[in-house]
C-alpha positions, -999 to +999 in steps of 0.1 A: +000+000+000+015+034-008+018+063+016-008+064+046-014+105+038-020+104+004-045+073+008-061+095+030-063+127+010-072+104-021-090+079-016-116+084+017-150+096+013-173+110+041-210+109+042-225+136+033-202+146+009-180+168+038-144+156+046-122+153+076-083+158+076-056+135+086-048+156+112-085+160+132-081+120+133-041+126+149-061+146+172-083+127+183-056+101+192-035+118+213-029+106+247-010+130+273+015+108+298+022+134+321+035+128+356+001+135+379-015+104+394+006+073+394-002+055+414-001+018+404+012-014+420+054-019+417+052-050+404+029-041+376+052-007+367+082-006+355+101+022+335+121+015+310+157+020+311+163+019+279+148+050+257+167+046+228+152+016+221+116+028+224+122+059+197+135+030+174+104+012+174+085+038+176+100+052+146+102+019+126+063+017+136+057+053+122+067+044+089+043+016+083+020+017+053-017+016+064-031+042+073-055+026+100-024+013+111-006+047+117-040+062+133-036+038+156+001+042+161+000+076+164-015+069+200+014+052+213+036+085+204+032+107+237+037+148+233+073+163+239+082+170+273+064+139+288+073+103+297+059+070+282+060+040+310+071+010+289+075-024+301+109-037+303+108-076+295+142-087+302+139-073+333+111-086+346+113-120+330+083-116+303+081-143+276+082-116+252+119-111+232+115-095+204+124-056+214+092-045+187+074-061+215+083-034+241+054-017+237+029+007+265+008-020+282-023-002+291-022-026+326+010+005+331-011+032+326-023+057+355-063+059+360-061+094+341-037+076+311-059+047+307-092+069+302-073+093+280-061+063+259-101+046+255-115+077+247-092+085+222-102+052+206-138+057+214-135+090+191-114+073+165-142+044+166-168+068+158-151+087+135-143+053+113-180+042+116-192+070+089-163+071+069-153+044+036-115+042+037-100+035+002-073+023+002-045+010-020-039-024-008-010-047-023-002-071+002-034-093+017-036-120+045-057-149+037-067-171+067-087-202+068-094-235+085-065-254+072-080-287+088-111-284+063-106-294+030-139-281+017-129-246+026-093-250+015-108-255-019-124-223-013-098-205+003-077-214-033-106-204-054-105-166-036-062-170-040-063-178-079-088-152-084-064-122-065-036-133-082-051-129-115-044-101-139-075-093-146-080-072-115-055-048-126-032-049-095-011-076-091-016-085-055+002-104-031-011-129-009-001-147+019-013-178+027-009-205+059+025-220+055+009-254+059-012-251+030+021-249+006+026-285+004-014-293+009-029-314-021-062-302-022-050-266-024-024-272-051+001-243-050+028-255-075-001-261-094-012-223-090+016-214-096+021-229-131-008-211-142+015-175-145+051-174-138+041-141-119+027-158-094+057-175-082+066-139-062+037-130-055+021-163-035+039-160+000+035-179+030+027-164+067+033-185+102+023-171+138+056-152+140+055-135+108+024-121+124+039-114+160+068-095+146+056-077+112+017-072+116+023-038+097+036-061+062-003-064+060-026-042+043-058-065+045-075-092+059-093-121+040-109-148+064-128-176+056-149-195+080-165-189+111-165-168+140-138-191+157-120-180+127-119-150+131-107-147+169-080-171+153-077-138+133-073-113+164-048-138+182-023-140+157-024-105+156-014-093+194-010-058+186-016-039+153-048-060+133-054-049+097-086-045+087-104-078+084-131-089+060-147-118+071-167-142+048-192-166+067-189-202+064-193-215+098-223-221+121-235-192+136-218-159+125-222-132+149-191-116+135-188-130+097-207-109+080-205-110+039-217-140+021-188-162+000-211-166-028-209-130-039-167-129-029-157-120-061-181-084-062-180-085-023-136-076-026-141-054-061-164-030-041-142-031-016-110-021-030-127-001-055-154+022-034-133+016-004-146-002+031-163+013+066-141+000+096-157-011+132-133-009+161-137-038+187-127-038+220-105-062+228-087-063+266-054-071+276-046-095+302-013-101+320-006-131+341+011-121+375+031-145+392+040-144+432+074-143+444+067-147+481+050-178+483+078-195+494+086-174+526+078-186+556+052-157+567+012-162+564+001-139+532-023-120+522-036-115+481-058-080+495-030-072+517-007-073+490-031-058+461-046-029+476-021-020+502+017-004+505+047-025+490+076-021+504+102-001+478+119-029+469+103-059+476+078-063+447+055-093+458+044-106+420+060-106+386+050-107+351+044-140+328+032-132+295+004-111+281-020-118+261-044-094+238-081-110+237-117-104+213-142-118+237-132-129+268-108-144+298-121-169+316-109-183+353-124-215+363-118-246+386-102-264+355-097-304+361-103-299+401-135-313+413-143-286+434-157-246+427-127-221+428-125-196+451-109-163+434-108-125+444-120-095+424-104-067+426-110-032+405-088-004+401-070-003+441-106-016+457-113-050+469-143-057+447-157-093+464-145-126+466-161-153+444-167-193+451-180-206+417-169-227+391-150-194+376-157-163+361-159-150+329-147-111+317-158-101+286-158-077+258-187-067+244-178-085+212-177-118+234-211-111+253-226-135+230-203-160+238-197-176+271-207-146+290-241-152+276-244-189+284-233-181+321-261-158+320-245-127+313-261-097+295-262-092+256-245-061+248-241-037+214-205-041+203-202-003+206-205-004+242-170+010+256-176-018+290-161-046+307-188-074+316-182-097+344-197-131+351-202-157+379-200-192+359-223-212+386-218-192+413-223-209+449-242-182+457-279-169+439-273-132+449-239-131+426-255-111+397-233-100+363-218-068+368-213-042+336-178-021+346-164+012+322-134+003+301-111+022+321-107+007+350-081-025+353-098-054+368-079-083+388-087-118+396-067-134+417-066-167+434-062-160+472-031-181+490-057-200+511-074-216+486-079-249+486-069-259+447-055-238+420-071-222+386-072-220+353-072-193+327-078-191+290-079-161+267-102-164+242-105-204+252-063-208+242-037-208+258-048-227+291-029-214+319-026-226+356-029-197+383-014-212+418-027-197+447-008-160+452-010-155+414-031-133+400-045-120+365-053-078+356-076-074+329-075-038+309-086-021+281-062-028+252-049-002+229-048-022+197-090-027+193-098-052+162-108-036+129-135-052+115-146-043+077-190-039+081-211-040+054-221-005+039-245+014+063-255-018+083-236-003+113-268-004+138-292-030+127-264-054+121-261-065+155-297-066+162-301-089+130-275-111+139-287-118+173-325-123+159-310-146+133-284-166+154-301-165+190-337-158+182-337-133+202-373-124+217-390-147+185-423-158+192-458-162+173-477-125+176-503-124+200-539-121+184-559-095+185-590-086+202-623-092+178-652-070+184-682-082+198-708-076+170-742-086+181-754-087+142-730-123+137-742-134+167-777-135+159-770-152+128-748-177+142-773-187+169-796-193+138-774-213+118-767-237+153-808-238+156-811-253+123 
């Protein structure tokens, strides 16, 4: 894709006919990181030591080539004279190597940072929702279920046809690196069609996507929803925009039909494509340091009250970036798990049930609803908490803004440990002491919408997947006319 400015100047249009600069969306993505209010636990907050480093990236990241990929980006830049808190891995023992990686966690913002950051989003989201962006896209990801061989024939089908001349650009696609020596989808046989295609068919595996989400200027998936959070885990931070084609079960989230592909990506690249911004959260696993010393402990005492200055009481173990929701439950133990809740620096309650579900809006369809958690719009800027069979009935689902940073911990006197999964992957054991925080992330999922469906999409989806509130009309009243009844006493008298 060429230059983020001049596909912006070019190629957007704006209902209505008006138009908005570059610069009133820069705006509107600004977050200050000034020096009031910072309070936040020491083992969460760490600055780094090395600022060289973080101008690299952050210049290597200003360069990239989508511009939905530089509006976001511009948010991680704060103003001159002020201080970014970035998380230094190496030092605190993070999973995460790669220095592109060394990026704001919004679990290290202050209160005032973090609600800076999701309404600058929130803005951005808005702004995107009324807007087509056209823009020039040469390099597209293609995703599918590489276990089904029905849509692998598909999936080569919507490849043959991108590569082709006869669209006037000559595209390049990435594919899953397991489908270059797969049968059914033939690539040397793809190949041999047009020599051209031998540079321009290219393979992608999960760290391509890790370390160089910005080679991507669009998003091709074919399947089902599960699909498409497979979508939003490969890509932990920066997601291009994704157009999703259904061919799964239920579809609250695929939303163009693969029989009309072909018209479906023309009118996309051609008229240009309206963006939804999903929430997605960002959860960190925190592991405890002190369990071993011989002292009775405390997971409040230790949450919500002073550390010492150097004697940090948890450390870091991966982070993962989530569509619809975390979930901590009793895992293979036979018995409910006993967790604590915490919100911000408040205890919030402690909860015996067989776990609880956090979830984004996006996932309030998915587990959250089967716990018996609220449906809620997809524009809703909220964190919804569930009690999965809680032991007891007054334990109702709680709706929480998306700026405060929610922690669920497993207190050290519990009797077995739990379990936690992001987006149901990546199972992870929480001992007791350990603890999980749960924030607003700052890379939201950018999901392509039909044209002008932005409202009564959801509401159509739930009525189609769920039935929601379907049932037969209740009749009508019929007036008492004492004409019929005469006659109908006559017709039973004969």
């Amino acid at each position: 894709m060429e230059s983020s400015t001049e596909a912006r100047a070019d190629k957007e249009e704006v209902d209505g006919g008006s138009s908005t600069s570059e610069s009133e969306y820069q705006h509107a993505l600004e977050v200050v990181f000034d020096e009031d209010n910072v309070k936040r636990r020491k083992s969460s907050l760490v600055s780094t030591e090395n600022p060289d480093i973080v101008k690299k990236v952050a210049k290597e990241r200003g360069t990239t080539s989508c511009f939905v990929h530089q509006l976001l980006e511009n948010q991680r830049e704060p103003r001159k004279g002020h201080t970014a808190l970035t998380y230094n891995e190496d030092r605190n023992l993070d999973k995460a190597s790669d220095p592109r990686d060394q990026a704001v966690h919004s679990r290290l913002l202050t209160k005032r940072q973090l609600s800076e950051m999701a309404i600058g989003v929130r803005k951005l989201s808005k702004k995107l929702a009324s807007i087509r962006l056209k823009l020039k896209v040469k390099t597209i990801f293609l995703l599918t279920k590489a276990h089904d061989s029905d849509l692998i024939g598909l999936t080569r089908n919507v490849t043959e046809w991108l590569l082709s001349k006869e669209r006037g650009t000559e595209y390049t696609v990435y594919i899953e690196n397991t489908l270059e020596h797969n049968r059914t989808f033939d690539a040397q046989g793809l190949v041999s069609q047009d020599p051209s295609y031998q540079n321009r068919l290219k393979y992608w595996d999960n760290e391509l996507c890790r370390r160089h989400p910005d080679l991507f200027d669009f998003a091709i998936t074919l399947g089902g929803d599960g699909t498409l959070l497979y979508a939003s885990w490969l890509f932990q931070r920066i997601v291009p925009p994704v157009l999703s084609f259904a061919l799964g079960s239920l579809g609250f989230l695929t939303k163009f039909d693969y029989a009309e592909y072909q018209e479906t990506l023309s009118t996309a690249f051609k008229d240009g494509v309206t963006v939804s911004l999903r929430l997605r959260f960002e959860a960190t696993i925190m592991r405890t340091q002190t369990a071993h010393e011989d002292r009775k402990h405390d997971l409040v005492e230790e949450l919500i009250g002073d550390e010492a200055e150097n004697n940090l009481t948890h450390r870091p173990d991966g982070s993962y970036t989530i569509l619809n929701d975390i979930v901590v439950d009793r895992g293979p133990n036979p018995t409910m798990s006993s967790t604590e809740l915490f919100m911000d620096e408040k205890f919030m309650t402690s909860v015996q049930a067989d776990g609880i579900c956090v979830a984004t809006p996006t996932g309030s369809t998915a587990y959250n609803l089967a716990a018996g958690g609220s449906l809620c719009h997809p524009e809703n800027p909220v964190i919804l908490v569930t009690a999965i069979c809680a032991h007891t009935l007054s334990f109702r689902p709680v709706i929480l803004p998306d700026t405060v940073v929610l922690r669920v911990g497993v207190p050290y006197d519990a009797r077995t440990s739990s379990w936690a999964s992001f987006d149901g992957r990546e199972r992870v054991e929480l001992h007791p002491g350990d603890y999980v925080t749960i924030s607003a992330s700052r890379y939201p999922f950018a999901n392509v919408m039909p044209q002008g469906t932005s409202g009564e999409d959801w509401i159509g989806s739930i009525s189609r997947t769920l039935n929601w509130n379907s049932r037969q009309k209740q009749k009508s009243f019929k007036e008492w006319e004492e004409q019929n009844l005469d006659e109908k006493l006559k017709v039973l008298k004969k």
